[in-house]
C-alpha positions in Angstrom: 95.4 121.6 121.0 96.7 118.4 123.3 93.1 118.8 125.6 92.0 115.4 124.5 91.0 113.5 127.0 90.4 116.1 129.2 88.4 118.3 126.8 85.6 114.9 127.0 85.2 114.3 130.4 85.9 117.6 132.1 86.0 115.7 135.8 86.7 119.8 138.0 82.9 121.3 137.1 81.2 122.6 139.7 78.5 120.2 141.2 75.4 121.6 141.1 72.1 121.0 143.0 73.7 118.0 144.6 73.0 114.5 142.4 76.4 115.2 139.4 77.7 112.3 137.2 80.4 113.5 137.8 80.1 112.2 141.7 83.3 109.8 142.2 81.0 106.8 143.3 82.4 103.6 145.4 81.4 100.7 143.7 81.9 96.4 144.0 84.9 96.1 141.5 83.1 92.5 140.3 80.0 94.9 138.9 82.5 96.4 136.4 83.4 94.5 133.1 85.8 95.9 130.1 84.5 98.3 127.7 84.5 96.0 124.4 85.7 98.8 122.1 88.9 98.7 124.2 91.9 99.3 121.9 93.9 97.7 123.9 94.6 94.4 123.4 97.3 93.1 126.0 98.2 93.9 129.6 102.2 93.5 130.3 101.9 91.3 133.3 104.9 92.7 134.9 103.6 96.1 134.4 100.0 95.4 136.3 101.7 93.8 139.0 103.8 97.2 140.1 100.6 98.9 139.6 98.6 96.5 142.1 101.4 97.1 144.4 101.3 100.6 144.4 96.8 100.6 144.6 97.8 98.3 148.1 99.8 101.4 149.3 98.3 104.2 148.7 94.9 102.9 146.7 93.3 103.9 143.6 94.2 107.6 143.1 92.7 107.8 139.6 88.7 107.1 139.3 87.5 104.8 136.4 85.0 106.7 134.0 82.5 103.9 133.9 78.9 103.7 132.1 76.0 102.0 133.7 74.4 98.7 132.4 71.9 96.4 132.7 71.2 94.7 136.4 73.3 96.7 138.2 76.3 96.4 136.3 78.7 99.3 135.1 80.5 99.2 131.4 84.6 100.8 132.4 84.6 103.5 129.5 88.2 104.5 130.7 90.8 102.8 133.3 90.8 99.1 132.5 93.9 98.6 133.4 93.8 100.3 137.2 90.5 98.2 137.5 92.6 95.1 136.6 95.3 96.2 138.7 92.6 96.5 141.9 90.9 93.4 141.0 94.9 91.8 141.4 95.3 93.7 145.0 92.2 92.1 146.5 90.2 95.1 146.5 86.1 94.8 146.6 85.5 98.7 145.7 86.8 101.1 143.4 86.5 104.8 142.8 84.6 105.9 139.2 82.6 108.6 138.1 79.3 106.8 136.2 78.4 108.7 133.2 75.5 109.0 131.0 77.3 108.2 127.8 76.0 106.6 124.2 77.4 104.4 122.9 79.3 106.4 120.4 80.5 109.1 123.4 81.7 105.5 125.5 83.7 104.4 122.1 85.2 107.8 121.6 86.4 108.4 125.0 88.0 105.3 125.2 90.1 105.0 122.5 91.2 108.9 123.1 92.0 107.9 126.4 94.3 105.2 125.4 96.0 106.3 122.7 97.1 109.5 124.9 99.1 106.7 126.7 102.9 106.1 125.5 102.6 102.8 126.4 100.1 101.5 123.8 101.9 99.4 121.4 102.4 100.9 117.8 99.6 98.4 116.2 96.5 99.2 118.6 97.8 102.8 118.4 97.2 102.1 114.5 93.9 100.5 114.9 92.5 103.0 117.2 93.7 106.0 115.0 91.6 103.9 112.0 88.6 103.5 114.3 88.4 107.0 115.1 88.6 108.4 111.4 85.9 106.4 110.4 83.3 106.3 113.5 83.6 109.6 113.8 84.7 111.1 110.3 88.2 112.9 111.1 90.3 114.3 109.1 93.9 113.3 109.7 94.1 116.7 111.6 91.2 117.1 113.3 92.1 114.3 114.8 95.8 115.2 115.6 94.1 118.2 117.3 91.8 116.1 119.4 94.4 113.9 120.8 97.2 116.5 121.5 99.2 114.8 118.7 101.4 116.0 115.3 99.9 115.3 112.2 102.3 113.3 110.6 102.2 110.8 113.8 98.9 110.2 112.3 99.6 109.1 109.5 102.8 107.1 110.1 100.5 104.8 112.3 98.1 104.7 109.5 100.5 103.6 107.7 101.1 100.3 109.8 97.8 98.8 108.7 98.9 98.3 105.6 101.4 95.4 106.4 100.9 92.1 106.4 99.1 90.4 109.2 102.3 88.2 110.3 104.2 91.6 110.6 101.3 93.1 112.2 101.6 90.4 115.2 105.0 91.1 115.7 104.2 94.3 115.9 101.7 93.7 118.5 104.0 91.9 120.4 106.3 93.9 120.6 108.8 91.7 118.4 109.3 94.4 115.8 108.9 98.3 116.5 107.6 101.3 115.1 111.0 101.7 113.1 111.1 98.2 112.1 107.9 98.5 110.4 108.3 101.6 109.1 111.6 100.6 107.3 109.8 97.6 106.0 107.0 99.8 104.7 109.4 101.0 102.2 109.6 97.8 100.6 106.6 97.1 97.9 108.1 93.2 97.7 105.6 91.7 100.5 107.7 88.5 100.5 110.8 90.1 101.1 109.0 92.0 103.8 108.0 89.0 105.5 111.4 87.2 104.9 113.3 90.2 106.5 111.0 90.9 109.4 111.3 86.9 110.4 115.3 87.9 110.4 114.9 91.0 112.8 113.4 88.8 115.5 115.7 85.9 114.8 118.6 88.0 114.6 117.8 91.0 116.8 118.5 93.7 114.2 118.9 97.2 115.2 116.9 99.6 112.7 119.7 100.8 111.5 120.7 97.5 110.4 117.8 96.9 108.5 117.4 100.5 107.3 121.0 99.5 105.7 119.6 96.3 104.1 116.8 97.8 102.8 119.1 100.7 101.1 121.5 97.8 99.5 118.3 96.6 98.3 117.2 98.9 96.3 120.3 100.2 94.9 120.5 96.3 93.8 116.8 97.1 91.7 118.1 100.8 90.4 119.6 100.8 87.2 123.6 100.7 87.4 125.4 103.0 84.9 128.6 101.8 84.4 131.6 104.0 84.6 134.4 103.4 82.5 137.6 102.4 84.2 141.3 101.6 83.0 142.0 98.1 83.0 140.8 94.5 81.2 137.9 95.2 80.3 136.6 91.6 80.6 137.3 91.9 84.6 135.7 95.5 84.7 132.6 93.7 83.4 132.6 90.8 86.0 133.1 93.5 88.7 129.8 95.3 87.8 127.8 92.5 87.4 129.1 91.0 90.6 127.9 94.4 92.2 125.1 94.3 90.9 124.6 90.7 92.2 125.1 91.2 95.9 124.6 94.8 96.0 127.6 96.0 97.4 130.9 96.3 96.0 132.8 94.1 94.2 136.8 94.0 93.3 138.6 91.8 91.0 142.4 91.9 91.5 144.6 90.1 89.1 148.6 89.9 88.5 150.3 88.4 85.7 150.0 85.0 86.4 146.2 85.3 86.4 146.0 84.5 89.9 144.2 86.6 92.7 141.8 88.0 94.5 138.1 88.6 95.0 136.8 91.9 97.4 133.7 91.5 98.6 133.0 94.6 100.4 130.7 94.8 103.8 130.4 98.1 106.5 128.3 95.7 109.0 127.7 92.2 110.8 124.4 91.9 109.0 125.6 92.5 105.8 128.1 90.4 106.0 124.9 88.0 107.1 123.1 89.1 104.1 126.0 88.5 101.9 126.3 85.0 103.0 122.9 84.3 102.8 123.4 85.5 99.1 126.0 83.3 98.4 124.5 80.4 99.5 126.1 79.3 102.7 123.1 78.1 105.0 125.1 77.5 108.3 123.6 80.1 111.0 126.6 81.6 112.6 124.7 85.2 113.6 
């Protein structure tokens, strides 16, 4: 459990009779290219730029795990990013260990060694996860043992894929998170889903804004059982249905002169949002 990476390319064996692929080699940083099974699909610039600095210190601590291809040229199987990094601090050589790998060892290792990373953002996590299971036929937890991870992780990133492919770039980019999408996922309306994720990035809602949303929701599609109540019946009535309109509660106070007022209830800024939304009121004031 949790060897993952390090269970595929055991890098502290003991060299033997010299020639080893796992000798850490020196090679010209431009005869690398990007393994094209790479998971991941975006580099934070900001985040490459701190690394480059620190490779112009102190170098490239970490060797690539590279593959070698045709005229001369070597395939990075793991450690894209620090070969983008070095590429960025004007290096000409990096450290790697070349490996005789197939194809299918290359696409394994590379996706393992990426989605070992916390950095990965939730929908390449998802897509590598998927790749995984059906290249190489895991079970949800075989492959939770392979990577060092819980089971249920697994599956809640599975999950992701099932969204719709607007959400899914948000999610990419970092717009919406793994909580965001997994409160949406409750949802089996895919236009509200789209409608409420396109209000998270507009409005910056917290998860637990949404989560709250989402709850009002579906009390509004549960069936309402009316509980009896002393009083005019007629305003009981408009009450409930009002309740059941805007999915929150509703109060009708009268006096004798048949003037009053009308309680609209609300326990946030975004439902109050929601609410107005509801009742029609299309000026933007969040």
């Amino acid at each position: 459990m949790g060897q993952g990476l390090d269970a595929l390319i055991p890098l502290e064996e003991p060299i033997q009779g010299g020639a080893s692929d796992r000798t850490v080699a020196s090679l010209p940083i431009d005869a690398l290219f990007p393994n094209p099974y790479q998971p991941r699909t975006s580099f934070a610039e900001e985040s490459l730029t701190d690394l480059s600095r620190s490779i112009q210190e102190i170098g490239v601590i970490q060797p690539l795990i590279v593959r070698q291809a045709v005229g001369g040229h070597y395939e990075i199987v793991a450690g894209e990013r620090r070969w983008r990094a070095a590429k960025m601090a004007g290096l000409t050589k990096i450290p790697a260990v070349v490996r005789a790998l197939s194809d299918s060892e290359s696409l394994e290792i590379a996706l393992i060694e990426n989605v070992q990373r916390e950095d990965l953002n939730p929908l390449d996590t998802a897509e590598a996860y998927d790749t995984l299971i059906k290249k190489f036929s895991y079970t949800h937890e075989a492959l939770a043992q392979r990577i060092g991870k819980d089971r249920t992780n697994i599956t809640n990133y599975l999950r992701l894929l099932k969204l719709p492919d607007p959400i899914k770039e948000d999610l990419r980019t970092e717009r919406l998170s793994m909580g965001h999408a997994r409160t949406l996922l409750a949802l089996d309306d895919l236009s509200l889903q789209l409608n409420l994720s396109k209000k998270i990035v507009k409005r910056r809602l917290s998860v637990r804004e949404l989560e709250r949303i989402v709850q009002n929701y579906r009390k509004k599609q549960s069936p309402v059982v009316d509980t009896p109540r002393p009083g005019d019946p007629d305003v009981t009535a408009l009450e409930t249905g009002l309740s059941r309109l805007l999915a929150t509660k509703v109060v009708v106070k009268t006096n004798s002169s048949s003037s009053g007022k009308l309680e609209i209830h609300f326990h946030s800024h975004e439902e109050l949002l929601r609410l107005v939304d509801a009742l029609g009121y299309s000026e933007d004031f969040a």
